[in-house]
N, C-alpha and C positions, 0 to 999 in steps of 0.2 A: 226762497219764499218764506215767509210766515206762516203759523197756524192758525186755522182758525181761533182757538184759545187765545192765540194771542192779540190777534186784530182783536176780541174782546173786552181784552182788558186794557189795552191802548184807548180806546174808543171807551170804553164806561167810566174809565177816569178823567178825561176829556169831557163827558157830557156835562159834569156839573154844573162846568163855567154857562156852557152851552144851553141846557135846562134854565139857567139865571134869565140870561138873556133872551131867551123864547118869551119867558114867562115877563120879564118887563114889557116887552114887547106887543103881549095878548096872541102870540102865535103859537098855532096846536104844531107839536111837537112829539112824534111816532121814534124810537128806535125799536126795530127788530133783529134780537141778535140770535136769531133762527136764521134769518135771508143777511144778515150784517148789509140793513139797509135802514137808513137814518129819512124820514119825511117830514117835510116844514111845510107848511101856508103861510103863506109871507103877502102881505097886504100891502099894496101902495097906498100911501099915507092921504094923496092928494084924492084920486079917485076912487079909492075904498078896494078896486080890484084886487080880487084874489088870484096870489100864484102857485102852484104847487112843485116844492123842489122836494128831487129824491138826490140822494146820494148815495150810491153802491159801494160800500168800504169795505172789499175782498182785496190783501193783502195790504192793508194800512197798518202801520206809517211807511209799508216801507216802497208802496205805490201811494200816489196822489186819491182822492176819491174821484169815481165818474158820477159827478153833475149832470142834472138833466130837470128840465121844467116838465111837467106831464099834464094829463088831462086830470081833472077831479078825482074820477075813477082809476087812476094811474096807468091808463093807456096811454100812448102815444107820447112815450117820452122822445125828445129831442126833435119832435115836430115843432117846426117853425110856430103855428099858432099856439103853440102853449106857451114860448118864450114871449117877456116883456123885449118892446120893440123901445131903442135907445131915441131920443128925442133931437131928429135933425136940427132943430134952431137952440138945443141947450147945450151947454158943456159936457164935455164928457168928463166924468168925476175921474182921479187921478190922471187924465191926460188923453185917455185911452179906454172906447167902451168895453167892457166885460161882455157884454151879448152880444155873440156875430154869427151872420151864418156863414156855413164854409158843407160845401159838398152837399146842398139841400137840405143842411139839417142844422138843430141851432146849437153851438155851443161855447159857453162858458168858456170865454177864453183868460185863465191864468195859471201861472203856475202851479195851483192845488188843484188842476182840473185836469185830469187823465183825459181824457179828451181830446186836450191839444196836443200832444204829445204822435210821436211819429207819422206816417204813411197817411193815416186816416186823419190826421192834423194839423191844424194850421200853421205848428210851431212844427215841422221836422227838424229845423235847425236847431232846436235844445236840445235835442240827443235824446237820452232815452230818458224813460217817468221816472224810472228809479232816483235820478240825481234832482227832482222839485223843489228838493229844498236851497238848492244851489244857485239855480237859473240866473241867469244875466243878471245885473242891475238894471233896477229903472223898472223892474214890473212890481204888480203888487206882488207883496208878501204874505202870506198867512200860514203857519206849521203846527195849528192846533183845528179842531170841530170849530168852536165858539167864535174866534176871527174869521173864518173861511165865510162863516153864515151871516156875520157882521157885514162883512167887504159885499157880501152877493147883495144881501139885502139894502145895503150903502146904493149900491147902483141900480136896483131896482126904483128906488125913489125918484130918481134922474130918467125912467122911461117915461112914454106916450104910448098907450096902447100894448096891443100885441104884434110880433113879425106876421107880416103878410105869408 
């Protein structure tokens, strides 16, 4: 595993790019490297709604982060109604939606998302988190903060709503 210290400093040299892009953006943008938990509001551009993504970055880089949409008040992360619902009549941006549910709960499925990863995830067949940066061809890619929050927020644009 990693240190804490050291997910620190992984992750705070990573933010800058990160920090650029929030702030083009107009997205309020939380790192607390007490709980080494990273929070974005990410807005669909179309209908103004607000999303609220957390990231748990305990043992990053050398685990993926766990992704998860949550309520306002940071409950209820990975409940269906907090994730953006993909839009049955639109494309799905790179081929394949990033927001699925799987096991009653919503999650972020891509390679940078611990989440899909083993027993509890949609991908068992990638093997374990550790090898993310590896995974098949043909999924997205992202092996920094600043891409991962690009890509998520790329296919937020592309929802209708919230999951039921």
């Amino acid at each position: 595993m990693i240190t804490k210290e050291a997910t620190i400093a992984v992750v705070e040299k990573e933010l800058e790019g990160a920090r650029a892009w929030a702030a083009r953006n107009g997205y309020d943008f939380k790192w607390d490297p007490d709980t080494l938990t990273l929070r974005v509001v990410l807005r669909h551009r179309s209908s103004g709604e607000l999303f609220f993504l957390s990231g748990s970055l305990e043992s990053y880089p050398i685990l993926p982060p766990i992704w998860t949409f949550a309520a306002k008040d940071g409950s209820g992360a990975g409940e269906l109604v907090n994730c953006p619902k993909p839009d049955p009549n639109g494309p799905a941006p790179g081929g394949a939606w990033l927001f699925i549910a799987h096991g009653g709960r919503a999650v972020i499925c891509a390679p940078f998302s611990r989440l899909s990863y083993g027993d509890q995830g949609p991908h068992a067949a990638w093997g374990d988190a550790a090898h993310w940066k590896s995974v098949e061809p043909g999924r997205v890619h992202a092996h920094e903060i600043g891409p991962m929050l690009a890509v998520i927020d790329r296919d937020v644009q592309y929802t209708k709503g919230r999951m039921p």
